[in-house]
Structure formats: structure tokens, C-alpha cells
BAROVEX-862351 format. One line per 3 residues: number of its first residue (from 1); their letters; for each residue x, y, z of N, C-alpha, C, O. Coordinates in steps of 0.05 Angstrom, whole numbers. Example, Ala and Ser with C-alpha at 12.3 -4.5 7.8 and 13.67 -1.06 7.14 Angstrom:
1	AS	264 -114 156 246 -90 156 264 -66 156 285 -66 169; 257 -45 142 273 -21 143 258 1 157 268 23 161
This chain:
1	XXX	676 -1596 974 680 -1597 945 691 -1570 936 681 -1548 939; 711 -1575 926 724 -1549 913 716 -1543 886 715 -1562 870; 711 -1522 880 707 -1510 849 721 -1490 835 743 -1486 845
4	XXX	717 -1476 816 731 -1464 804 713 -1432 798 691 -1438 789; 715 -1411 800 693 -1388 789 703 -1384 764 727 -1381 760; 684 -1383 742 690 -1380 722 709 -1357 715 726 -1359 697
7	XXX	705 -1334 733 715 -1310 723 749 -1311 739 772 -1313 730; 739 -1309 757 767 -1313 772 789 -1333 783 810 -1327 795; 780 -1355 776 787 -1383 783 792 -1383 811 813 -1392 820
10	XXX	773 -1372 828 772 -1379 859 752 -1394 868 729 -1394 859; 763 -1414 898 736 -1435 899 715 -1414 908 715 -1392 919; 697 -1430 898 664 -1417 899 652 -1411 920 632 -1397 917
13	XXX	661 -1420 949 654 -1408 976 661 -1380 972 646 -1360 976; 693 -1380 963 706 -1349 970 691 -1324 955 688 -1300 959; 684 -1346 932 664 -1331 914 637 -1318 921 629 -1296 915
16	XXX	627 -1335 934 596 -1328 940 596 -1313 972 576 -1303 982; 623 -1314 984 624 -1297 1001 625 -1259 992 615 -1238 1002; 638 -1264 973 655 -1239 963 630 -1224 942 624 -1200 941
19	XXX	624 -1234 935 591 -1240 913 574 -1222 931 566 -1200 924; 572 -1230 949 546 -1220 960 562 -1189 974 549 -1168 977; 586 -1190 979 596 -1168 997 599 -1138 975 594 -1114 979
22	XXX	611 -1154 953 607 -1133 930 584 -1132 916 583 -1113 900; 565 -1144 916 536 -1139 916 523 -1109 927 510 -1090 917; 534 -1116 949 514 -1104 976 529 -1071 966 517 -1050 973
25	XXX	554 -1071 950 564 -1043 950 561 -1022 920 567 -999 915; 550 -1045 904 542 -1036 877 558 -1045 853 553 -1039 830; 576 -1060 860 584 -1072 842 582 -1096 825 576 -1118 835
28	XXX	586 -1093 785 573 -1109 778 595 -1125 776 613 -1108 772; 608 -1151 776 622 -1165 780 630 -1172 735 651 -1171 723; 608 -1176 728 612 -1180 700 627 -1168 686 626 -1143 686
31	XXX	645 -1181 671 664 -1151 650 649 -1143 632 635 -1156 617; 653 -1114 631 646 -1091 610 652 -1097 577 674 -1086 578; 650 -1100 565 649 -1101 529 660 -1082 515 646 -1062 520
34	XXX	677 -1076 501 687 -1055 487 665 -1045 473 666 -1021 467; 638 -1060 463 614 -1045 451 602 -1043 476 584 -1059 472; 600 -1038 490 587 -1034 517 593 -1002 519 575 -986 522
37	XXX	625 -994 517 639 -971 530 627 -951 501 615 -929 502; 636 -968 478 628 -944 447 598 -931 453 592 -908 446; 579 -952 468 548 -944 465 547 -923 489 526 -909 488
40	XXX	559 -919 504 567 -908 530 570 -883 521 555 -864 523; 588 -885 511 601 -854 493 586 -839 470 588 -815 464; 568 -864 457 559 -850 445 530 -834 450 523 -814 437
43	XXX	517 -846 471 498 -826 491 515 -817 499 530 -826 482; 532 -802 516 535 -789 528 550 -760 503 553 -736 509; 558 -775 476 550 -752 457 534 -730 449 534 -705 447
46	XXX	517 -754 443 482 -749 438 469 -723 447 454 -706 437; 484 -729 481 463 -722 509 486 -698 502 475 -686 521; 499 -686 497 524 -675 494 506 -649 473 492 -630 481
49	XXX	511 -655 448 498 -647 434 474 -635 441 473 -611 438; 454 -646 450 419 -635 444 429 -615 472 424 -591 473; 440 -625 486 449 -591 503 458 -571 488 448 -550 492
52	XXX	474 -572 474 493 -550 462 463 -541 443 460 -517 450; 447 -545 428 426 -546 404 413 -530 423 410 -506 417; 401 -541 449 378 -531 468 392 -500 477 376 -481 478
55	XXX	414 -497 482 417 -476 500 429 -455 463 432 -431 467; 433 -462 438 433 -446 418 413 -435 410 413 -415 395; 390 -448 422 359 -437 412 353 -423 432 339 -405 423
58	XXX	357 -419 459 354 -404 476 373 -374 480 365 -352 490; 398 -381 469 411 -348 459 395 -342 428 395 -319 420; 388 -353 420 377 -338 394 358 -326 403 358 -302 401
61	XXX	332 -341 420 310 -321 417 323 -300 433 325 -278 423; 334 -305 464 339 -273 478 356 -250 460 359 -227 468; 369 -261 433 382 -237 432 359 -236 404 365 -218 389
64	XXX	342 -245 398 326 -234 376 308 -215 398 313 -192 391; 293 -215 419 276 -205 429 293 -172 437 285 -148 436; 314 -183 442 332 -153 457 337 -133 428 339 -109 427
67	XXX	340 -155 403 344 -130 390 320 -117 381 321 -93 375; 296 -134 379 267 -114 378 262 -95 386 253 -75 375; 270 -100 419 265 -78 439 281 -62 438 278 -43 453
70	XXX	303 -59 422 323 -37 424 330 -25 402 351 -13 398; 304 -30 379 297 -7 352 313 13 360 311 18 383; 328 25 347 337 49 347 328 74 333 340 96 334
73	XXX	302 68 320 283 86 315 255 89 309 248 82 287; 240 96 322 217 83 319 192 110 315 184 125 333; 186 110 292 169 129 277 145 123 276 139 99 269
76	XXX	120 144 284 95 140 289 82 165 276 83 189 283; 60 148 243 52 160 228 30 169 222 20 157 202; 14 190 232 -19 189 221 -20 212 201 -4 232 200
79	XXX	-47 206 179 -66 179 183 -49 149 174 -34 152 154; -50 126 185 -34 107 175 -45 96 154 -28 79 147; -65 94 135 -76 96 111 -52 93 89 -44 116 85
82	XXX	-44 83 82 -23 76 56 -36 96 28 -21 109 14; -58 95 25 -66 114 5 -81 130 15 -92 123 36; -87 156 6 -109 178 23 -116 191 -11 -105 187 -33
85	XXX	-140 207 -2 -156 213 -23 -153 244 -26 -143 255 -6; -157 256 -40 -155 284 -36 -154 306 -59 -135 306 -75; -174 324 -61 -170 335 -81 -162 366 -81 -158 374 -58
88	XXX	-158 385 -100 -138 396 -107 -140 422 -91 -158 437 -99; -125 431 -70 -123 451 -54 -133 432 -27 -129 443 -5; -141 416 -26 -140 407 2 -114 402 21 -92 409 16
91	XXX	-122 387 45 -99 394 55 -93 382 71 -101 394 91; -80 357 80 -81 337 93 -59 342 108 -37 350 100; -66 337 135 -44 338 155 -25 309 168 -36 287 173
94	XXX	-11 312 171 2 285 182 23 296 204 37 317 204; 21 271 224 32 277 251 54 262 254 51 237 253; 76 272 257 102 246 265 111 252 290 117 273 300
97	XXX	110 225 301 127 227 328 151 202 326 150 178 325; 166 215 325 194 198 321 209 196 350 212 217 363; 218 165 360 240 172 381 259 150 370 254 134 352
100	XXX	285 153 387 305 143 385 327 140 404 337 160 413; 336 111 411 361 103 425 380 117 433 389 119 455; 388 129 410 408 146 405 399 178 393 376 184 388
103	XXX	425 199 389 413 226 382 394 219 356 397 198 344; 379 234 350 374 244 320 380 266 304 378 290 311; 391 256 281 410 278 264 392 293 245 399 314 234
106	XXX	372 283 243 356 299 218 336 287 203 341 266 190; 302 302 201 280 292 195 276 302 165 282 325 160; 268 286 147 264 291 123 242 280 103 241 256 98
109	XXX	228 295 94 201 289 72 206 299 53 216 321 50; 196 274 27 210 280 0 178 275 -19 160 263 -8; 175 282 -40 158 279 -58 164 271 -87 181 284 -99
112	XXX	156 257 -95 150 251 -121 127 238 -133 115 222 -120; 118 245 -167 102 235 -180 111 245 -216 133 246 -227; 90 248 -225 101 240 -258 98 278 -261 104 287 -283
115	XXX	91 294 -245 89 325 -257 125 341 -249 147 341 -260; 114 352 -225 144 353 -208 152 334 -210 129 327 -216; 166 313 -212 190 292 -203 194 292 -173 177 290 -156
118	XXX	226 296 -171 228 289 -137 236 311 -121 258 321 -122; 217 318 -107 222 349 -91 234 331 -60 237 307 -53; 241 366 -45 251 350 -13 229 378 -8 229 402 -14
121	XXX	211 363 6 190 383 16 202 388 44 189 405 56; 218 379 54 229 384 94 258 376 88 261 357 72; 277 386 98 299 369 115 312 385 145 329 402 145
124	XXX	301 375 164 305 389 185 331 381 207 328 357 212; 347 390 217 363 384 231 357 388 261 351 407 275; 361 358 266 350 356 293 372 344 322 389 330 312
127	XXX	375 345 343 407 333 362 385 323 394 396 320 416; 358 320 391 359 306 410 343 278 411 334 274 388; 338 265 424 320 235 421 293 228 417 284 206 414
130	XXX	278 260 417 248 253 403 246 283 384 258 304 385; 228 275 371 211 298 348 186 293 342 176 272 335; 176 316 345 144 313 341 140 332 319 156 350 320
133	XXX	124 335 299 112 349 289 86 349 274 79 326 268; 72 366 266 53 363 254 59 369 213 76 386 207; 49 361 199 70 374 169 44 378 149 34 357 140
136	XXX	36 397 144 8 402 128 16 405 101 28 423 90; 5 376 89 15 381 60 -19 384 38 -40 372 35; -5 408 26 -30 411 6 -26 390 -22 -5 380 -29
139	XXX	-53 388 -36 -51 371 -55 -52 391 -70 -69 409 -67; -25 388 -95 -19 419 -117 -37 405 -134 -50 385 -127; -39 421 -168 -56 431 -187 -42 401 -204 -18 402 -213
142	XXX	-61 378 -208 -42 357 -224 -65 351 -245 -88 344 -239; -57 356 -271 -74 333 -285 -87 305 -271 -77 292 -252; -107 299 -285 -114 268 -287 -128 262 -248 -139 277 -232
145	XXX	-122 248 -248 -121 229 -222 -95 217 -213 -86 195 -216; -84 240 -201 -46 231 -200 -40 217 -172 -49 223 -150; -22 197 -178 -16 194 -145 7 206 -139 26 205 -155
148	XXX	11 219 -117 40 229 -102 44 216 -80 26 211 -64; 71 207 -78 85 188 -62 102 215 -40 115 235 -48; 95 208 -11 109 221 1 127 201 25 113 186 40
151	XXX	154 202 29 173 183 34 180 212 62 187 235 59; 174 194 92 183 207 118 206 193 126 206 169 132; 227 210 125 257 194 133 261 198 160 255 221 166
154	XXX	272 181 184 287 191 204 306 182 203 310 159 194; 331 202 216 357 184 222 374 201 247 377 224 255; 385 174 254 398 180 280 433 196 276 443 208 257
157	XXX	442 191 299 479 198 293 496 184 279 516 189 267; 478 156 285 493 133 278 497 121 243 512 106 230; 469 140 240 459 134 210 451 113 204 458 97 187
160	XXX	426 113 227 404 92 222 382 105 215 378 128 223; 366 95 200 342 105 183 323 99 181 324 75 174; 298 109 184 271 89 181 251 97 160 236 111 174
163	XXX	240 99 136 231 107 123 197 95 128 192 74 140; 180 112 118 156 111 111 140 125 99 137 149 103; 121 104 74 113 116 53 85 123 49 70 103 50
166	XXX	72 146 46 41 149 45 39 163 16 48 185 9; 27 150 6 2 156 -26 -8 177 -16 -13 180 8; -15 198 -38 -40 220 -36 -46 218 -64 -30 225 -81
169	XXX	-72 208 -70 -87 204 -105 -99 235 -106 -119 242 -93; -90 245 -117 -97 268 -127 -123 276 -149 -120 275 -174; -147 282 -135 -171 286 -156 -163 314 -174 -153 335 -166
172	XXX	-168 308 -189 -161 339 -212 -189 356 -215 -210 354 -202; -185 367 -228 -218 386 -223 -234 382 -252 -255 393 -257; -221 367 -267 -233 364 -291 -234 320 -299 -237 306 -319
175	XXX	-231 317 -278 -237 289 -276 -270 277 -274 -277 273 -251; -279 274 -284 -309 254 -278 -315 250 -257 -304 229 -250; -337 263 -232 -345 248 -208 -350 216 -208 -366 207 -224
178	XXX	-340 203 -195 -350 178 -187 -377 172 -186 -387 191 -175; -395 156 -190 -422 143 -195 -425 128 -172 -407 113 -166; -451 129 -157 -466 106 -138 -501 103 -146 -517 121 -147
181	XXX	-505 85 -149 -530 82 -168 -550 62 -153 -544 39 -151; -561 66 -149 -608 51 -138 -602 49 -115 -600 27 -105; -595 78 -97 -605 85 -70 -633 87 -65 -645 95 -85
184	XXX	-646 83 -46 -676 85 -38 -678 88 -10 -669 74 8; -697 118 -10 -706 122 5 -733 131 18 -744 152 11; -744 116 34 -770 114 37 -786 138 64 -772 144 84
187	XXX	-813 147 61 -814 157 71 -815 148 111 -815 128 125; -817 179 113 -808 181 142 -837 171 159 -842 175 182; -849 163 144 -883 151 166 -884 123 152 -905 111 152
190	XXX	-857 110 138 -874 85 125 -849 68 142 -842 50 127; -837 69 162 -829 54 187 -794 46 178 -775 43 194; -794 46 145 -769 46 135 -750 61 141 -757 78 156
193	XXX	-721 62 132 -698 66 128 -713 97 114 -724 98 91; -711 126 136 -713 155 114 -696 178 113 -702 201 110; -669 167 115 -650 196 124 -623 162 101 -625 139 92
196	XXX	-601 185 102 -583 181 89 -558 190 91 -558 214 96; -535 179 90 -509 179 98 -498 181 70 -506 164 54; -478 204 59 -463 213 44 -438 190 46 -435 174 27
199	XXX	-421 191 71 -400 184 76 -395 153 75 -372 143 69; -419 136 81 -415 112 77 -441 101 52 -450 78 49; -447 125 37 -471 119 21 -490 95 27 -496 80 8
202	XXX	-500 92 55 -524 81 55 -549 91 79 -541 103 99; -571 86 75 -597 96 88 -597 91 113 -589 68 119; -605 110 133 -606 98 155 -629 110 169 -645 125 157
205	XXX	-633 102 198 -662 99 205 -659 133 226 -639 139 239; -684 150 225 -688 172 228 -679 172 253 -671 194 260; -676 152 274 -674 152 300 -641 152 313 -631 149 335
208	XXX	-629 157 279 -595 154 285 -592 176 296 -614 188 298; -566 192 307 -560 221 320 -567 236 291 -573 224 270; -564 262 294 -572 278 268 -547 283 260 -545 291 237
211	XXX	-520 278 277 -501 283 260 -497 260 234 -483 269 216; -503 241 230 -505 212 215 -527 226 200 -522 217 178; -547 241 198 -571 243 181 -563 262 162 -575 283 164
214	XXX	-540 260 137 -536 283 122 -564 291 108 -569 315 109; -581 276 97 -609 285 89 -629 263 97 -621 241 103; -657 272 95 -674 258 97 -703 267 95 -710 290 99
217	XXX	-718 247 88 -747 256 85 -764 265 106 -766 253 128; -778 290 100 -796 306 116 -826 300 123 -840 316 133; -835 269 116 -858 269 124 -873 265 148 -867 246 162
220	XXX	-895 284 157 -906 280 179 -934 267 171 -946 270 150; -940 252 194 -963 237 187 -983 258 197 -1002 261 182; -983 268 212 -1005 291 224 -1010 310 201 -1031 322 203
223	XXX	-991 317 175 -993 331 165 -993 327 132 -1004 341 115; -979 307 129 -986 297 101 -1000 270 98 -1004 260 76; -1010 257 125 -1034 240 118 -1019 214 106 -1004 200 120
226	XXX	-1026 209 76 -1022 185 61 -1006 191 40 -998 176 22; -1003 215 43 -985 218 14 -954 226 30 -951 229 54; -932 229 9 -890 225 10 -898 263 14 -909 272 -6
229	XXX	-893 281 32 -880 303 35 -863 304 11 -870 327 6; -847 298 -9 -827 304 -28 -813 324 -22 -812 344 -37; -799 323 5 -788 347 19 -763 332 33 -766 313 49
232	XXX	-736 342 26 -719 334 46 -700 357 51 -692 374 36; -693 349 87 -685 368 107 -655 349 104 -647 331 89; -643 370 133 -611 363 137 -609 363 165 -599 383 175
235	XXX	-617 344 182 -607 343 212 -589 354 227 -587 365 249; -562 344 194 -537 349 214 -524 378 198 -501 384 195; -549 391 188 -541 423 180 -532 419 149 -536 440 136
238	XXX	-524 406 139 -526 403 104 -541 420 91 -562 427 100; -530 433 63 -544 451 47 -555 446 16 -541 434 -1; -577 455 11 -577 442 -18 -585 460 -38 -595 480 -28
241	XXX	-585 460 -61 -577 478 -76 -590 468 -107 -581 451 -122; -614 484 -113 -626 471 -146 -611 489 -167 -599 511 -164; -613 478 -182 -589 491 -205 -594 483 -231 -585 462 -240
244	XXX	-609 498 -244 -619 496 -266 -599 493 -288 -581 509 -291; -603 470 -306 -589 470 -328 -566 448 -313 -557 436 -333; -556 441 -298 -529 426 -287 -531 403 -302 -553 394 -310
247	XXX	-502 389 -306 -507 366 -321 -497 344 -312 -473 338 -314; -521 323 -296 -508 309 -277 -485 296 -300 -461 301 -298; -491 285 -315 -475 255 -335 -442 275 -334 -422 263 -329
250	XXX	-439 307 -340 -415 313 -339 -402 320 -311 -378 324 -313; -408 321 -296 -407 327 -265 -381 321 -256 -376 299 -246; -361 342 -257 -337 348 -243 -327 360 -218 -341 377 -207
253	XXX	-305 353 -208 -306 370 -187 -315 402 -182 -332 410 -167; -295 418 -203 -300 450 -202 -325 456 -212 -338 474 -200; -340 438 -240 -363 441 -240 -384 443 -219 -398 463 -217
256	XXX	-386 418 -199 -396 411 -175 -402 440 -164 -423 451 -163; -367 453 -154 -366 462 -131 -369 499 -143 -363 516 -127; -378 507 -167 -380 531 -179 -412 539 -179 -424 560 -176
259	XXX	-421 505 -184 -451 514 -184 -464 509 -154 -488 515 -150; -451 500 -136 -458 500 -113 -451 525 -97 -464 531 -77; -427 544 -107 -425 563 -100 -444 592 -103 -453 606 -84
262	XXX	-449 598 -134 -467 607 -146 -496 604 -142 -513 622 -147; -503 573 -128 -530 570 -115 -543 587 -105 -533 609 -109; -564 587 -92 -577 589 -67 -578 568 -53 -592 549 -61
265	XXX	-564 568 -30 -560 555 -12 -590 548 7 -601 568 14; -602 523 16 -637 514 25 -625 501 47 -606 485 46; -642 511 75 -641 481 89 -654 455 83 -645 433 89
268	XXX	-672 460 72 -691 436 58 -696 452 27 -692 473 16; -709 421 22 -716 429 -20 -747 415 -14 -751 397 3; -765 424 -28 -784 414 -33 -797 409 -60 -784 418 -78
271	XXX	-817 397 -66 -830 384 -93 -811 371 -110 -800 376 -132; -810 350 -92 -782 333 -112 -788 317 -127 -800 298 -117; -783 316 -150 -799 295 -173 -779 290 -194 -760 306 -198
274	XXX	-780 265 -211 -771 245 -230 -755 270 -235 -762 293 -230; -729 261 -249 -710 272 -270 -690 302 -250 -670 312 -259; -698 306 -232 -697 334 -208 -661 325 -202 -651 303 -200
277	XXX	-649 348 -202 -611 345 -198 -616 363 -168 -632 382 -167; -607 358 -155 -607 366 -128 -575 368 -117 -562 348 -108; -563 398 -118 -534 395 -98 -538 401 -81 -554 420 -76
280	XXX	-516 376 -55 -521 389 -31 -490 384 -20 -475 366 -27; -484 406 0 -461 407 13 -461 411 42 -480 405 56; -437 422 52 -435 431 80 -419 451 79 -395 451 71
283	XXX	-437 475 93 -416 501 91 -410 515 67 -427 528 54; -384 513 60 -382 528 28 -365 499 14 -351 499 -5; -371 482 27 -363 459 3 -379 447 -1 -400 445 11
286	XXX	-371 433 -30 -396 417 -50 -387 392 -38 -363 389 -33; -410 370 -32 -408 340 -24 -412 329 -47 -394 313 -56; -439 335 -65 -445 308 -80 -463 319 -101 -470 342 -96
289	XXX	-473 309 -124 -500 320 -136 -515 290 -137 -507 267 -143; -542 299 -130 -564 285 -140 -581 271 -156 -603 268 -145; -579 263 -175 -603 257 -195 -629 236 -179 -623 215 -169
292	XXX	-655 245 -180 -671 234 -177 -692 222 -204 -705 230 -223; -684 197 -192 -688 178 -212 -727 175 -217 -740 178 -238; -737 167 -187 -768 165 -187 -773 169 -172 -758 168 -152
295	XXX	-802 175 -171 -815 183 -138 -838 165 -132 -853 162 -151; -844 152 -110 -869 131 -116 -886 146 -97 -874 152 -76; -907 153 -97 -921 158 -81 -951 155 -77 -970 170 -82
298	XXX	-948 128 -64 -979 112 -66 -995 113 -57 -993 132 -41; -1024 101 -55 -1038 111 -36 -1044 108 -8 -1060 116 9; -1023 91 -11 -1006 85 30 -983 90 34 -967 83 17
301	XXX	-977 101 54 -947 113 60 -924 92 63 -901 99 67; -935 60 62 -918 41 69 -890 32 46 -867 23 50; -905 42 24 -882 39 8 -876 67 -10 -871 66 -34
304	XXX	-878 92 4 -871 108 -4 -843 113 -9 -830 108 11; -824 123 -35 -804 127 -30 -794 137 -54 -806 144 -75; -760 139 -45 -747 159 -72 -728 149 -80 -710 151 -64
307	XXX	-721 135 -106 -700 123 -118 -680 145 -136 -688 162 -151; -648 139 -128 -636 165 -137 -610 154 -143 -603 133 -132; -591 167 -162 -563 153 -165 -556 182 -160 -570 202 -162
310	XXX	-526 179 -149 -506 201 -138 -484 205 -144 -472 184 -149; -470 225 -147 -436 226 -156 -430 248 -136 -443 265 -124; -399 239 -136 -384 253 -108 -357 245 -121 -354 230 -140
313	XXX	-335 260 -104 -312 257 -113 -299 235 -107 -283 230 -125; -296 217 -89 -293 201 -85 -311 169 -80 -334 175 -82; -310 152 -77 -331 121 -70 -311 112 -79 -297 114 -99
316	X	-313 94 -46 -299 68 -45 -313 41 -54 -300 20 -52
């Protein structure tokens, strides 16, 4: 019986011979579709594309990373503190270490605020790839509570630049001490919190190092029994100073630091009682003044203690 193949109009033996032989070699015998070839092309667009996308995201990051790493100036500032505190004749030091890719042409610190305007406190000329220095800047004579802006420039050959800015708040000597108010401190036999920290204004326990103990209470149980010693010492060498007539409510810096000078300087103060102004410092500078607010002293040492508000030139 003879037949016909649909595709080729050959009889169907020759067919199913040939069928199986181009089978066996990968061939699909069916014709292809003109939407067959468009869908063809259009993956192999597609696939075209998200390559070109994939390998664009891969030069972006290597050349973002390379240019990080190849800052052409890179400035290192202490203290890194954005604002610093400081009052008038003090003297804050700051350290720069600058390097760079390329030469460096010249280091520069500038100042301004609302008294002076804009000074150039440095401009140094410099020709090789690092600079170090140290730059001690005093805080001058400003009204009020001023801030001064100090702006550290570096720049290379190329005239690349890196600026950075540090605040100095300037205390004046006729500004108002700052206020910290219902500190308590309990005696040194009633198991509590009996020594005290200036710097972070709060109480801490007698067993801290003595450099941490700017003052604290003197009671011994062998020696005062049941009753508050009303006596406080200085671990970490602190001085204190009674001063008759001082006025805590006006309490300024130069005030502070005239009657602390004029003092008599105590390693310890004793008989401390209600309403008592107590300065104490370190060395020949004034820290803080005192007011003692109350004294409890009961007829058990457990809740013995001393309630006091404080001013200092600064609190954060």
C-alpha cells in the first residue's frame, strides 16, 4: 500500500525509514513558525540584556569601592567631639594627622564667631604626603556663652580639600554656674552609696578606686558609733575651701575661682550642717561650690545622710 507523507509527499515506508534515522541524529522533522523564530529572538534578547544590567552593576560597585579606597585625603581629628566645652584661658589641644595620595600643598585653621569674625589662626605650607601636628588653641576673653567655630583645611597639589569642623562654647567668667540639684549622700557605715563623682555627678560606693572618689563621707563605725561623722575627705586628693559670705544663688566662674583662691585650702571639712557652702577643687583650680541643703542624722547609721545641690561650670 502506497501512501503519501503529509510533509513531503513521500511513501511512508521511505518515511518511517528516514524518521527514525533523523530521529536518532536530533532532528526535529516539523517546520518552525515564524512566531516560533520572533519568541526565539526575543529570549535570546532578554538573556542579552540582564547580562549587559548584571555585569553594569558589577563595574559600578568595583569602581565605587576603588574610589573609597583611593581618598585622596584623609584627615584624623582629636577630640572628635563636634562641640567641646571650655572656659576662658583654657586650652584645648587638638591633634591632626593628615595623609594623602598625592603631595600636600598646605594645612590651614580658620576661626570665627560673632566677636572677632573670621581669623586664619594657621596656614602652613607643606610638599610631602603626611602631616602631623599637635595645635593648642586657647579659648580668648568672649562675652556671654559664645560658640567659636574652628574649620581644619587640608589640601593636596591637585587642590583637593577636606575640611573639618569643631565648636568650642566658650564659658565667660561672668555667666551663671550651671545647677544640679537632690544629690544624696549617705554615710560611710550605713552600707550605701558614700563618696561622690564631680565629673559624672553621681554617688558612688567607697570601694570604687580613690581616683573616682572626688569626696566622701568620713564615718568610722569604731569611732563615731551611731551617729554621721559630718566630715568629708578627698581620696583622689581634692581640696575644699569654707568661705564665708559666698553666694551660692550668684555663683560664677571668676567668682568661684577668686574665692577658692583666697581660701584656705582643707584636705577634709568638718561639722557640716544645713545651709553650709562648701568649695572644693583640685590643685589651684575651682571644680564646683556646694550648698548643703540637710543633714539627717538619726539614731541609726542606716539612713544617715547629706542632701546637697551643686553648681559647676559646666553639666551635661
Amino acid at each position: 500500500m502506497v501512501c503519501q507523507d503529509n510533509y513531503f509527499g513521500r511513501p511512508c515506508f521511505f518515511l518511517s525509514v528516514n524518521y527514525l534515522k533523523y530521529q536518532s541524529i536530533g532532528f526535529n522533522l516539523h517546520p518552525i513558525s515564524k512566531s516560533s523564530i520572533m519568541y526565539n529572538k526575543y529570549l535570546q534578547k532578554n538573556l542579552l540584556l540582564n547580562n549587559l544590567f548584571f555585569i553594569l552593576i558589577l563595574l559600578l560597585l568595583i569602581t565605587g569601592c576603588s574610589e573609597e579606597e583611593s581618598s585622596p585625603i584623609i584627615v584624623r581629628l582629636t577630640p572628635m567631639e563636634p562641640l567641646i566645652t571650655a572656659a576662658v584661658g583654657d586650652k584645648v589641644i587638638f591633634h591632626a594627622d593628615v595623609t594623602a595620595t598625592d603631595l600636600l600643598s598646605d594645612f590651614k585653621i580658620t576661626q570665627e564667631d560673632f566677636k572677632y569674625g573670621f581669623l586664619i589662626l594657621q596656614d602652613s605650607s607643606l610638599s610631602g604626603k603626611r602631616f602631623v601636628q599637635d595645635y593648642v588653641f586657647e579659648a580668648p576673653v568672649i562675652p556671654d556663652s559664645a560658640i567659636i567655630k574652628l574649620t581644619f583645611i587640608a589640601t593636596d597639589v591637585n587642590y583637593n580639600d577636606v575640611r573639618l569642623v569643631r565648636r568650642v562654647r566658650v564659658l565667660g567668667d561672668n555667666v551663671l554656674l550651671e545647677e544640679s540639684t537632690g544629690h544624696v549622700l549617705f554615710s560611710a557605715t550605713s552600707g550605701g552609696y558614700s563618696a561622690f563623682n564631680l565629673d559624672v555627678l553621681q554617688p558612688l560606693s567607697k570601694n570604687e578606686p580613690d581616683s573616682l572618689l572626688h569626696f566622701a563621707d568620713h564615718s568610722v563605725d569604731s569611732v563615731h558609733l551611731n551617729t554621721l561623722s559630718r566630715e568629708w575627705y578627698s581620696p583622689a586628693g581634692y581640696r575644699f575651701v569654707r568661705f564665708e559670705g559666698f553666694s551660692y544663688p550668684e555663683a560664677t566662674r571668676s567668682k568661684l575661682q577668686n574665692a577658692y583662691d583666697s581660701g584656705i585650702k582643707l584636705s577634709s571639712v568638718n561639722n557640716i550642717a544645713n545651709d553650709d557652702v562648701i568649695l572644693i577643687g583640685y590643685d589651684e583650680k575651682a571644680i564646683a561650690v556646694i550648698y548643703v541643703v540637710q543633714v539627717f542624722d538619726n539614731d541609726s547609721t542606716l539612713n544617715d545622710k547629706y542632701l546637697f545641690n551643686l553648681k559647676k561650670e559646666h553639666i551635661d
